[in-house]
N, C-alpha and C positions, 0 to 999 in steps of 0.2 A: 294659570300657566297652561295647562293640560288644554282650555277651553282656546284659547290663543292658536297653539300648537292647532291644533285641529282646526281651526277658522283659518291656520294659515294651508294648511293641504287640501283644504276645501277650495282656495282662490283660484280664478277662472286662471289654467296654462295651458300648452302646448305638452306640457310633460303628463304622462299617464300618471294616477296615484300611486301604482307600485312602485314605480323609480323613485317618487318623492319619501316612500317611507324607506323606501332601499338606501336612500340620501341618509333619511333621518338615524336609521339603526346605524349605517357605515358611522357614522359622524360621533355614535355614542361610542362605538368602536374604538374609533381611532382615541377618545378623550382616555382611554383607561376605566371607560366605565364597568364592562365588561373584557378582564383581563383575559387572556388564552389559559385554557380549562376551566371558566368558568361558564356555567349551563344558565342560558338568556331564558327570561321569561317565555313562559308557554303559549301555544297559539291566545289562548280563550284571554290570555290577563292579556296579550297582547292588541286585541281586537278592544278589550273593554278601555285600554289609554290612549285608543286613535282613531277610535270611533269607524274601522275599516270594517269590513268583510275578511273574510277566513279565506276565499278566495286572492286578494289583495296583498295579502300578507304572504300566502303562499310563493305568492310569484315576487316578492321583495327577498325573503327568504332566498328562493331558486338562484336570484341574482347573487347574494352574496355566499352561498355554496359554491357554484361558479368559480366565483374570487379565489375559491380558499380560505375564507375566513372563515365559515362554521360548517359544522357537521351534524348531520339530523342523523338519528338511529332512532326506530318505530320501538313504542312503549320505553326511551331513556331521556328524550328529547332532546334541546339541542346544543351543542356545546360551542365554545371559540374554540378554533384551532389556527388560528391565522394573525398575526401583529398585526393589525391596521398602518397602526405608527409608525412603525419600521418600512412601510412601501414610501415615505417620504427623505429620501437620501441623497434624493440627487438636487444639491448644495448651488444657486445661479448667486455667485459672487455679485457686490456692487461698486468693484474701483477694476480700472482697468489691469491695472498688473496683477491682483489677485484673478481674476476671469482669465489671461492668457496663463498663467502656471495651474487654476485647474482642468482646464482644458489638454494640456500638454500632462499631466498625471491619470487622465482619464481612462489611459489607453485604451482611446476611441479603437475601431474599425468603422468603415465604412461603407457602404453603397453609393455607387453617383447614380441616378437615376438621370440627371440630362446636365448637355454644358453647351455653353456657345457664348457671341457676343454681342453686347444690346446696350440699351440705353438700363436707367434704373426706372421701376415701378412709381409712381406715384407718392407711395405710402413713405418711400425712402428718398424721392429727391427734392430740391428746392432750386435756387436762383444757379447756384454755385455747384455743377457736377462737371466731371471729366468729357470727354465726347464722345468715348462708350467702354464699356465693363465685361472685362472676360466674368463667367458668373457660372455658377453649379451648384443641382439642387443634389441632396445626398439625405445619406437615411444614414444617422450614427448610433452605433451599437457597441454597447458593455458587454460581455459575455453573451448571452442569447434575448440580449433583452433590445430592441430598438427603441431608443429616448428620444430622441431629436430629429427633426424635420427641418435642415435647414436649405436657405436659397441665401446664398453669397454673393458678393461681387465686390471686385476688385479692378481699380483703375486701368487700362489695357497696358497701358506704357507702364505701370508697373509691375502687372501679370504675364508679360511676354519676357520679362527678364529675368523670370522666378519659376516658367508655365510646368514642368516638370514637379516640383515640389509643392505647387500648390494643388494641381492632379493629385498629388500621390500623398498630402500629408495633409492636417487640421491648417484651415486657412490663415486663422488670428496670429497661432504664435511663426508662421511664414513671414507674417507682415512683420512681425513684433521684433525678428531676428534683421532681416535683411531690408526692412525700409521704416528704420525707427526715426530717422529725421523727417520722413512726411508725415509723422503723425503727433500732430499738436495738439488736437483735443476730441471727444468721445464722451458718445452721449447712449444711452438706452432706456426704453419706454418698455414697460411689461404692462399688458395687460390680460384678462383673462374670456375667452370667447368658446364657443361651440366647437368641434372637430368638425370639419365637412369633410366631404368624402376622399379627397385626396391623406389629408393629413390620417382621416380613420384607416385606411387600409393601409398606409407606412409604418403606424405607430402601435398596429396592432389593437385599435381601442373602437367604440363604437360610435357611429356620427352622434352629433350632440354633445359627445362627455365634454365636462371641461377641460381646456388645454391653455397653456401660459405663451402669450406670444410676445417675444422680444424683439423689438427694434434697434438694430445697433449702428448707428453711423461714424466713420473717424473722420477726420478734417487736417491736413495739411495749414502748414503758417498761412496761404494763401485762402483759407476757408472755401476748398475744393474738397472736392467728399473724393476719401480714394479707398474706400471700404466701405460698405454696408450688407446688412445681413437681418436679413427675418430668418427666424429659430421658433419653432411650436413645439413644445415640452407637453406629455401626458402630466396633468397638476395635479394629477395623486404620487408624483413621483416629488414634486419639487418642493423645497420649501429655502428661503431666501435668511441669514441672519447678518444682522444690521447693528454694530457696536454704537454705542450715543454716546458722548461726552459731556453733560448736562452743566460740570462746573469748567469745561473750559473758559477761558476768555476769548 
């Protein structure tokens, strides 16, 4: 196992090896391997299970003092001080009416960073879109912490008869109140990608880290898109639960 481990941080990447054992310790972290107040193995044991340099570790280490999750004190070594598992709280629902009632309990605040109106990006349109979308990118915020990066849009002919509340309030449960008959069906795509530099400097994280990106389109009876929205989530924040019914019929 050990010999694996180290054949896999040895693979040719773009990621320096510090980050990769900064991955590997966060990751034992977050499992409960090492609970908060308990003191992680020492530099030397830790050089002899990763085959690194003292150098290497140093700066994996740095990285997750940084976080807040451990504490070094010269001659005591080093301790947890930081949940891993607890920085995973922020809950992306997978049915639509759960997603608009957490969103609306969020008590978002927000940033709009820009608004106007356009057609939709690529990523989010097909055969069947409206002829153009009032749309706003914004920065949303829980107490001091920014979560979410998202870029919206909403049908114009729907947004010009809402444009006030959807400026001034969370966009979903706007649509969800006052134009529940044009929304017939809703779809989302999560996947997980790099931060580039926009999303890094909104979301407070560093380009590269992982970030969860959400695709959300709704569709009118006529299957005309009269909502979509790309959302990029810090994925140390997120984590998704999914009830199964294995003996339904």
């Amino acid at each position: 196992m050990t010999q694996n481990l180290n054949a896999a941080l040895r693979r040719q990447s773009r990621l320096p090896l510090s980050l990769k054992i900064k991955y590997v310790l966060r990751s034992r972290l977050e499992r409960g391997e090492w609970p908060v107040g308990a003191r992680i193995p020492t530099l030397p044991e830790l050089m002899r299970e990763y085959g690194v340099s003292r150098a290497t570790l140093r700066a994996a280490l740095d990285e997750l003092e940084a976080e807040g999750l451990i504490e070094r004190t010269r001659g005591k070594g080093t301790y947890v001080i930081g949940d891993a598992a607890k920085e995973h709280w922020l809950m992306l629902p997978t049915d639509w009416k759960s997603l608009v009632k957490h969103i609306e309990h969020l008590r978002v605040r927000f940033d709009v960073l820009e608004t106007g109106l356009g057609s939709l990006p690529p990523e989010l349109a097909d055969a069947h879109v409206a002829s153009s979308y009032w749309w706003s990118m914004r920065v949303n915020w829980t107490d001091s912490l920014p979560y979410s990066l998202n870029t919206v849009y909403v049908a114009s002919r729907l947004a010009e008869r809402q444009l006030e509340r959807f400026e001034t309030e969370p966009v979903l449960p706007v649509l969800a109140r006052h134009f529940r008959s044009e929304l017939r069906t809703a779809t989302q795509v999560l996947t997980i990608r790099g931060a580039d530099a926009t999303a890094a400097r909104h979301l407070d994280v560093e380009i590269g880290v992982p970030v969860a990106q959400a695709l959300r389109v709704a569709k009118n009876a006529r299957g005309e898109t009269v909502y979509a929205a790309r959302v990029l989530y810090p994925a140390k924040y997120l984590y998704i639960e999914t009830h199964f019914h294995p003996f339904d019929e």
